[in-house]
C-alpha positions in Angstrom: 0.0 0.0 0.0 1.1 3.5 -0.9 -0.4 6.9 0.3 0.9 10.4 -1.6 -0.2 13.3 0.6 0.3 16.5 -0.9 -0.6 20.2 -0.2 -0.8 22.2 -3.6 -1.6 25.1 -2.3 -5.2 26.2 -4.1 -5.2 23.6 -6.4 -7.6 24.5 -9.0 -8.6 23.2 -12.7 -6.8 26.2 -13.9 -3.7 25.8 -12.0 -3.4 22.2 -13.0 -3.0 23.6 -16.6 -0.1 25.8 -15.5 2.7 25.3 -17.9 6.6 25.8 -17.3 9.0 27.7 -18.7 10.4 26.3 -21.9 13.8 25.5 -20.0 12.4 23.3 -17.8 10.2 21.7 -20.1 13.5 20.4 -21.9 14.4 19.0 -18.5 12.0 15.9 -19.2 10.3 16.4 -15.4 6.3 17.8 -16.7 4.9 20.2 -19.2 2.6 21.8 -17.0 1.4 21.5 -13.2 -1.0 18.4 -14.2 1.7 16.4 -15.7 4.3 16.9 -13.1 1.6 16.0 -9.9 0.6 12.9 -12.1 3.6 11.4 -12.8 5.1 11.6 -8.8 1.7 9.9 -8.0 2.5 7.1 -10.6 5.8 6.6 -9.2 7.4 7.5 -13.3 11.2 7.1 -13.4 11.5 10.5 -13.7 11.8 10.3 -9.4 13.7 7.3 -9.5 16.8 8.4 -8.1 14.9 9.7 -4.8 16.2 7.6 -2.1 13.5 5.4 -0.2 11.2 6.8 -2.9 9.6 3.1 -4.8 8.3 4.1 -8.7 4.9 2.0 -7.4 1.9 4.2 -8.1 0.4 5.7 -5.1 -3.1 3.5 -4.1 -4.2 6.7 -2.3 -3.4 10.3 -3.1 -4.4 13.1 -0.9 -4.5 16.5 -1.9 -4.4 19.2 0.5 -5.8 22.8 -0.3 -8.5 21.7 -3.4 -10.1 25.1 -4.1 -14.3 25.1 -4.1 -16.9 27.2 -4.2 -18.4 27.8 -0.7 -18.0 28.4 3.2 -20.5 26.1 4.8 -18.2 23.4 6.2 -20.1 19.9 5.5 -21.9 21.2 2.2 -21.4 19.6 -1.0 -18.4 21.4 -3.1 -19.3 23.6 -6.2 -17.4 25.4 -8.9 -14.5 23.5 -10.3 -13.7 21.8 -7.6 -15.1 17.9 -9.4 -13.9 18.8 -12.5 -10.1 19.3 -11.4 -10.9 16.3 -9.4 -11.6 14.4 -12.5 -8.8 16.0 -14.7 -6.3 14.3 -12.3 -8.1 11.1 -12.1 -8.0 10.6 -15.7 -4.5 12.0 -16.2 -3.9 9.0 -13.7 -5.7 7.0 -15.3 -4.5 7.6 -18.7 -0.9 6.7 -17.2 -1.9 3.8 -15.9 -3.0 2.6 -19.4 0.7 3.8 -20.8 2.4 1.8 -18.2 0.4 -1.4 -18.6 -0.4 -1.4 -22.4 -3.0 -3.6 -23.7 -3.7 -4.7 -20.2 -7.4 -5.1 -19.4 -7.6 -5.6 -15.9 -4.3 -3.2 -14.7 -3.9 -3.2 -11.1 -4.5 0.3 -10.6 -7.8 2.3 -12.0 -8.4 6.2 -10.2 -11.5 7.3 -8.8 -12.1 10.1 -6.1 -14.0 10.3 -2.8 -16.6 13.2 -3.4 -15.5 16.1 -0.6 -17.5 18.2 1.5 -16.5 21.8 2.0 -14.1 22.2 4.6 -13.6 25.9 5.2 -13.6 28.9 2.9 -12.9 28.0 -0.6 -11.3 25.1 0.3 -11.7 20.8 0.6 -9.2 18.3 0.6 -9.3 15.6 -2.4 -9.0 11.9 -2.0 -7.8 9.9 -4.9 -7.7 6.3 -4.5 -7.2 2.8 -6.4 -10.5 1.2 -7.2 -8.7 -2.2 -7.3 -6.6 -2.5 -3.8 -9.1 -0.4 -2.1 -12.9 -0.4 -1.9 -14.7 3.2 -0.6 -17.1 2.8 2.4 -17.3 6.3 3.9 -16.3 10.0 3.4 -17.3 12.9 5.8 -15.9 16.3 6.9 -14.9 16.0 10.4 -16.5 17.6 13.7 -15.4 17.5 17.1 -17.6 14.6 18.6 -17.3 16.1 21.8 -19.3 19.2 21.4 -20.4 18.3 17.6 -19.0 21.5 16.6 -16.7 21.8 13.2 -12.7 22.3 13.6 -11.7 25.5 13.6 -10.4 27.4 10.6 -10.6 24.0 8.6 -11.9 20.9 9.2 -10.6 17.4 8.1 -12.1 15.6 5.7 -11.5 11.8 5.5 -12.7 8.8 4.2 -13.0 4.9 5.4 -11.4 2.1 2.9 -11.7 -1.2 3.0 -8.8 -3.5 1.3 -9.9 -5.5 -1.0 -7.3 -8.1 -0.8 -8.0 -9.0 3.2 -10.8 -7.0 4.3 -9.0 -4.6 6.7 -11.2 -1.1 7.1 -8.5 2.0 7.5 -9.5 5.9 7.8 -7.5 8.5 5.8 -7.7 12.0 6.9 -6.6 14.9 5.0 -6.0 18.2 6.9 -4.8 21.9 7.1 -3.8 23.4 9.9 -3.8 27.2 10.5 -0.1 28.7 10.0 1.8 30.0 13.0 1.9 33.4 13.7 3.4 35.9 16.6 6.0 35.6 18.9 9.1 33.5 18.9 7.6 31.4 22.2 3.6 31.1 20.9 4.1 30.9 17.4 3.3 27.4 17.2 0.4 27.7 19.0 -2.3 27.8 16.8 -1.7 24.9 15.0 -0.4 22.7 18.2 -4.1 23.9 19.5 -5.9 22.5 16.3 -3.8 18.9 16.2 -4.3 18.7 19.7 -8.3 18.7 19.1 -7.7 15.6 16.4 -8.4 13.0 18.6 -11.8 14.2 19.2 -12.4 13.6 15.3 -12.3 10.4 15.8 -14.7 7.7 17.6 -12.8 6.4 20.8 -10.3 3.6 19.9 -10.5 3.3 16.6 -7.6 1.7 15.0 -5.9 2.2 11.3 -6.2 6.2 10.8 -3.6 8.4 9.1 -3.8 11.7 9.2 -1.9 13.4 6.6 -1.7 17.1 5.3 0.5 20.5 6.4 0.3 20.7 10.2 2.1 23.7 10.1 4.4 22.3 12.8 5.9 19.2 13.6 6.0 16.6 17.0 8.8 17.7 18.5 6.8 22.0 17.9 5.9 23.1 21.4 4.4 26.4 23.2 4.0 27.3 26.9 0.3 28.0 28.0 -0.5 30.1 30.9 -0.1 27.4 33.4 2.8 26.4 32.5 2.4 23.7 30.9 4.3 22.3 27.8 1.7 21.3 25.3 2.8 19.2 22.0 0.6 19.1 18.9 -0.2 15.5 19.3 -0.3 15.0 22.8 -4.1 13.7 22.4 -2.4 10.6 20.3 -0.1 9.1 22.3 -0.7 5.6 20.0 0.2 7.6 16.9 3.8 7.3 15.2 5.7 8.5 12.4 8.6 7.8 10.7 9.6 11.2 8.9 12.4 12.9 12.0 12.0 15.9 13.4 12.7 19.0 11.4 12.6 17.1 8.2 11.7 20.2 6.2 9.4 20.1 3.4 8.3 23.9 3.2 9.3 25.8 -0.1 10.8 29.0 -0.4 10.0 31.4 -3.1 13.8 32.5 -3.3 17.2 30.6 -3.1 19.1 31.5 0.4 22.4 30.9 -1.0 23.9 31.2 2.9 22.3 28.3 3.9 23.5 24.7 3.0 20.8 22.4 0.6 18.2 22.1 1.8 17.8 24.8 3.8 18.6 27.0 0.6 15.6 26.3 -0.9 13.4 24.7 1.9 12.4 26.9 5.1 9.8 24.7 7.9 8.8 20.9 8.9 5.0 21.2 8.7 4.0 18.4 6.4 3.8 14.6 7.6 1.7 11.4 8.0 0.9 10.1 11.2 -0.4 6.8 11.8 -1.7 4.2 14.5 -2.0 1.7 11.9 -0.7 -1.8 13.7 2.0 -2.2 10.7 5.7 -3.3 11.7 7.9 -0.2 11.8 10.4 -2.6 9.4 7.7 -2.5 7.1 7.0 1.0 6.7 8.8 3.5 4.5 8.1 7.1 5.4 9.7 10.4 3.6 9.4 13.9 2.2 10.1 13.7 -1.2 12.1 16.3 -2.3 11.6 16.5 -6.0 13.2 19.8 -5.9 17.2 18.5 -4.4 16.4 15.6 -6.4 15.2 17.3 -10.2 17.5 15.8 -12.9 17.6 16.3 -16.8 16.4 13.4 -18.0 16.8 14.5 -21.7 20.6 14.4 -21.7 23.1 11.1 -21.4 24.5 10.8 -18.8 21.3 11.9 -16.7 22.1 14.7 -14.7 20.8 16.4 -11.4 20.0 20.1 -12.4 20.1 21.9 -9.2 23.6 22.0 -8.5 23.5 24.4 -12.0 20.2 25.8 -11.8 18.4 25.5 -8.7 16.9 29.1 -9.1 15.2 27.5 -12.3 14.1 24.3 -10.7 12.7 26.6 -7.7 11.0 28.9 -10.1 9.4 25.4 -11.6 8.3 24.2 -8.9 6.7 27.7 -7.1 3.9 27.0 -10.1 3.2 23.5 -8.1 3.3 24.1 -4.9 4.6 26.0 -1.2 5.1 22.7 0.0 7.2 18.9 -1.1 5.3 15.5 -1.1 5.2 13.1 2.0 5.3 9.3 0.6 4.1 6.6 2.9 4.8 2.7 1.7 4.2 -0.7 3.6 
């Protein structure tokens, strides 16, 4: 099983038609934002050389700030909100029938989870493998404590059932408010909305993933009043992840050239996956995928990584996709 989570900041069906820059369309890495998204979720040698990074195709692909009509969280989605949906599940889908030609029953085929509005403008889109996974559910999330929605932006999730054994699991796509203020509370409001994602959840249940930008990371902390030391996921104690500490997956819009790679280019830790899944840790392959350090010209012999000429360039690129990398998850 393989889950892509990725914010793409506003992703909308005109943004997926952003091209590039003739340069970097000689580079052999996308023609436009659609085609480069696609082909990470597909696992196309193109990424190959990423370390830890498998060229499997994703069975579930979450995509973190889907633009839609609308600010009634829990209301159907409007605009073009289904139809980017569907232009990235058939550009899937059209890959899948290039990389198993003449195959009539491939073993992946794309369909979506219908969203829900989860804030202003905004949803989260779930893109999964009709033929590993079989949909049972999909709801925006309140807080079952006090039935109330999540504060600026809900989750949204959805329940799957794998076909091959019959084990139910929960995805959960989220967006966490950014920090702001001092030095010693700027973490705190999106520590306060992961420390309410427990209460999203009925008690005990098993095989979630919760996925998205947190805008902070486990090891983010602030000092309340009392004096206590609160952590964003103190509520999920079961919960684990594999990506460390301060991995950073944020992008900057400008190369810092003082600071070493990544930091050059990269700026927070705020995206991840965490999990209570009962899978062995030996089992699980967890990363950022940084397809900005790891961009190579695949249009020249010998193959070549482009950064270490043009990193502005590849920067520049990849500002039309998105603020923040990829998080891969494989067991």
């Amino acid at each position: 099983m393989k889950i892509v989570s990725w914010n793409l900041r506003n992703i909308s069906l005109n943004k997926l038609g952003n091209a590039f820059s003739p340069t970097f369309n000689a580079y052999g890495l996308g023609n436009n934002v659609l085609d480069y998204v696609s082909a990470l979720v597909m696992g196309a040698d193109r990424w190959n050389a990423i370390p830890n990074l498998t060229t499997n195709p994703a069975d579930i692909f979450v995509m973190i700030e889907l633009k839609t009509g609308g600010s009634q969280k829990g209301q159907a989605v409007s605009g073009n909100c289904l139809p980017a949906l569907n232009a990235v599940v058939a550009a899937l889908n059209t890959l899948v029938g290039v990389r198993y030609p003449g195959n009539p029953t491939p073993p992946y085929q794309y369909a979506y989870a219908t969203p829900l509005v989860i804030g202003r403008n905004e949803t989260v889109g779930i893109i999964y493998n009709t033929v590993s996974v079989k949909l049972l559910s999909a709801t925006a999330f309140r807080n079952y404590n006090n039935n109330k929605w999540i504060n600026p932006r809900s989750p949204f999730g959805a329940m799957f059932q794998v076909k091959a054994n019959n084990v139910a699991f929960q995805v959960v796509g989220l967006h966490a408010p950014p920090p702001k203020g001092a030095a010693a509370l700027k973490y705190r409001p999106p520590i306060d909305y992961c420390v309410q994602l427990p209460t999203t959840i009925p008690a005990g249940m098993a095989n979630s993933f919760f996925m998205g930008d947190f805008n902070c990371n486990p090891a983010s902390t602030y000092t309340n009043g009392a004096g206590t030391v609160v952590a964003p996921f103190t509520g999920l104690p079961t919960y684990t992840t594999q990506i460390p500490n301060g991995t950073l997956s944020s992008v900057r819009v400008k190369v810092v050239s003082a600071n070493p790679a990544p930091a050059n280019y990269l700026s927070d830790a705020f995206d991840n996956i965490i999990y209570n899944d009962p899978i062995p840790v030996a089992n699980v392959q967890q990363l950022v995928v940084d397809t900005i350090g790891g961009a190579r010209n695949m249009n020249v012999v010998p193959i070549v990584n482009i950064p270490n000429a043009n990193l502005t360039g590849v920067l520049n690129a990849y500002n039309r996709v998105s603020d923040h990398l990829p998080v891969a998850m494989e067991w």
